[in-house]
N, C-alpha and C positions, 0 to 999 in steps of 0.2 A: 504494500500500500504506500501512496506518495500521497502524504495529508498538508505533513510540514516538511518544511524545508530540512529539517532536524530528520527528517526518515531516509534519506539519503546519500550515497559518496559523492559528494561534489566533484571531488577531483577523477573521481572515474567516469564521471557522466563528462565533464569538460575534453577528456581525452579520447572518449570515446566519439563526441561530437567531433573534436578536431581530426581523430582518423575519418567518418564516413564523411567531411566535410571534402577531406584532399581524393578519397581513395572510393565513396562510398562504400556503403553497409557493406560487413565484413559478411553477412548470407541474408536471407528471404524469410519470411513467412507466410506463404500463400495458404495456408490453413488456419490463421489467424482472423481475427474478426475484433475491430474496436467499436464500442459504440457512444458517438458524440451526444450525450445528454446534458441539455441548456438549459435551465432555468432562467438566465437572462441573456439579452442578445451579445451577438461576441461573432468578431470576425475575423480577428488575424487566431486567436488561441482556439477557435473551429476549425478552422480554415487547413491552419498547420498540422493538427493534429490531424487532419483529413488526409492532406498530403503528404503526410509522413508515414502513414499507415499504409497510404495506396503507394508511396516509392518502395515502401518493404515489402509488397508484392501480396498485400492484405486486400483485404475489404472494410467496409465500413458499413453502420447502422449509424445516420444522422436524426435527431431528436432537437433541430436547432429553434424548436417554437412549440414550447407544452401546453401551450394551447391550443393546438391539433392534436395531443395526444389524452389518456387516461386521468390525467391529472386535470383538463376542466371538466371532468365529471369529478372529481374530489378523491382522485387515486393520492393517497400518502407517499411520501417519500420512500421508504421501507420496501413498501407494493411494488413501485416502480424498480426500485435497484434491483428488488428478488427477482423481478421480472426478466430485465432486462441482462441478468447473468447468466439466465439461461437460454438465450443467444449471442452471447457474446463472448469475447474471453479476455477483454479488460473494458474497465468502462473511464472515462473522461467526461466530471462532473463538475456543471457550472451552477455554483446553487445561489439565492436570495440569503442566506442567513449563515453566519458568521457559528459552524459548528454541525454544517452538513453534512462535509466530507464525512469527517469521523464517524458521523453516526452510519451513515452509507457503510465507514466502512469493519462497523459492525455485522451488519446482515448479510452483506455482498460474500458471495462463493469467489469469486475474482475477482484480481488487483482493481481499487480504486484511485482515479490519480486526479488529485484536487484541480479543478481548473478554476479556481479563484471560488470562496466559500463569503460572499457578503462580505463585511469589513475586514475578514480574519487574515487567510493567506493567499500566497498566488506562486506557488513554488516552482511551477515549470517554468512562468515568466521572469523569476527570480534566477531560474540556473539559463537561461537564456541572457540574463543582462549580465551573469557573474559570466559567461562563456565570448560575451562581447570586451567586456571590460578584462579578463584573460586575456585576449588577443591583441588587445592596447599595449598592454605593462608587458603581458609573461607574468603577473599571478594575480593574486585576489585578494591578498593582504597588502600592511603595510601602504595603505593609501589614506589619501583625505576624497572623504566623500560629502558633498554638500547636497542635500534633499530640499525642493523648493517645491509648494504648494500643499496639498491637502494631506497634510502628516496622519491626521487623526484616521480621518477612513479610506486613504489611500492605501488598501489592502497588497499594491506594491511593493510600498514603504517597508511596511510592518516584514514582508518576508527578507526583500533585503536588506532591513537593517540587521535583524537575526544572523544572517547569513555571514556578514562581513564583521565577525569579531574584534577581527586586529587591526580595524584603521579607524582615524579619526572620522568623527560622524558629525556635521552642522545638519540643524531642522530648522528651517526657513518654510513659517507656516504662510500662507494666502496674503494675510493680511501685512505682513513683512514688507516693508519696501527696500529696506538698507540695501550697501551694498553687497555683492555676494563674495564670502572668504577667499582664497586662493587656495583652489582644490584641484586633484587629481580628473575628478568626476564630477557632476553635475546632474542630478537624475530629479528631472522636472514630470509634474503629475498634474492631470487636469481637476480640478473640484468636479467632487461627488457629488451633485445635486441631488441622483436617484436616492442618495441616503442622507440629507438633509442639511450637509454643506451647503455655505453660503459663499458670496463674494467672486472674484475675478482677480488674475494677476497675468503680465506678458513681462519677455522678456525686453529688455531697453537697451539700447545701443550702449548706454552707460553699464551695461551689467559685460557688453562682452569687452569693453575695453580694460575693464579689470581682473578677465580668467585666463589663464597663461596659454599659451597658444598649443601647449601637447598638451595640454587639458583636452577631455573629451563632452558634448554634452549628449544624455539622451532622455526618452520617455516612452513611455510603455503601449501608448496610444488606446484611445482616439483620441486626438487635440484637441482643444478651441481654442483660443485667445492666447496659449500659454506662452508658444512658441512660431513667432512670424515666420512667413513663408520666407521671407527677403535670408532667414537663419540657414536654409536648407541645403546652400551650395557651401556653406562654410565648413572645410575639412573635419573641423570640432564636432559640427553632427553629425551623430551617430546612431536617429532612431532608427532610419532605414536600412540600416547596417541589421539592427537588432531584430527585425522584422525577420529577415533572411537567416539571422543565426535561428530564428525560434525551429525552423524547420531543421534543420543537423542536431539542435538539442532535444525535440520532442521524438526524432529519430532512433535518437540515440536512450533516452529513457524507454518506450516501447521495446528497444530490444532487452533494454536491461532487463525488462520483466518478463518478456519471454527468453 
């Protein structure tokens, strides 16, 4: 089961992403079967998991809208997971509330692997961002990481903060305007309105004339206001980098578990 970030080798998941990145998947699983079940909408961390599964020579049950499934008749959580384990042979769970996964992955016959649980965690996008920011330095510690926007429910935040023990941490919540530290990293979040954050912040030309230029910046996506388009061609970002790695790390977790 991959609930938290805490149930996995990072550093085996980052190398194994780096070999099918250069060499592709070290074998197949065309016997294999994932099933994408959404509880809220989600497109790069469906998307990937989709495409990662059909590069490994799998198939896929897509559940990207439970509102066309069991559950707008008032099928439970439980109902659904027992269900769906028995077509499936991992499942990738996007739930509303902060302590889904786990409970899923009490009842489920097969691996459940958190795909963000309401405020709580978001651990594949978290070894996705540690597998980008890996490929920056060559490792994962010993940095300065500076968090700007919605600290609180930015279910992002909360995995990789977890994640990165050994580096300094600034939290630059929304309503923050100072300037931003001199960091390694820079990992910008949009406000969670669907869970009751308030307010708006963008980045200002004053914010990049003071991060050092192998500085890198990124965010988990989807945007709005945070980060201007005019940012996009700047070497420093690096969400769409990150987009790209989700697929070699969601890759490469699937095979971990099979």
């Amino acid at each position: 089961m991959l609930i938290s970030i805490d149930d996995i080798d990072i550093q085996e998941i980052l190398n194994l992403a780096s070999s099918i990145e250069k060499n592709g998947p070290p074998r197949t699983y065309p016997d294999k079967i994932l099933a994408n079940l959404f509880y809220e909408p989600s497109t790069r961390t469906s998307a990937s998991f989709a495409g990662a599964m059909y590069r490994l020579g799998g198939n896929v049950i897509s559940i990207n809208d439970v509102n066309y499934s069991s559950v707008a008749k008032g099928e439970n959580l439980s109902d659904t997971i027992v269900t769906m384990a028995n077509y499936a042979d991992i499942i990738a769970l996007r739930s509303k509330n902060k302590g889904d996964a786990k409970l899923a992955s009490e009842v489920s016959s097969v691996p459940i692997i958190n795909a963000g649980d309401g405020n709580g965690e978001h651990p594949t996008q978290t070894l996705l961002d540690l597998y980008t920011i890996y490929k920056k330095f060559g490792r994962i510690n010993d940095l300065v990481v500076t968090f700007v926007g919605d600290i609180e429910n930015g279910r992002t935040v909360h995995s990789l903060d977890k994640a990165l023990i050994d580096s300094t941490k600034y939290f630059i919540p929304t309503y923050d305007k100072k300037i931003w530290p001199e960091s390694d990293v820079y990992y910008l979040t949009r406000v969670q309105r669907e869970r009751g954050s308030k307010g708006s912040y963008s980045m200002k030309k004053e914010h990049i004339h003071h991060i050092p230029e192998n500085s890198i910046v990124m965010h988990p996506f989807p945007r709005n206001e945070e980060i201007p388009t005019w940012f996009d061609k700047d070497p420093r970002a690096k969400y769409f980098e990150q987009m790209k790695n989700g697929l070699y790390v969601r890759m490469a977790i699937l095979s971990y578990f099979f």
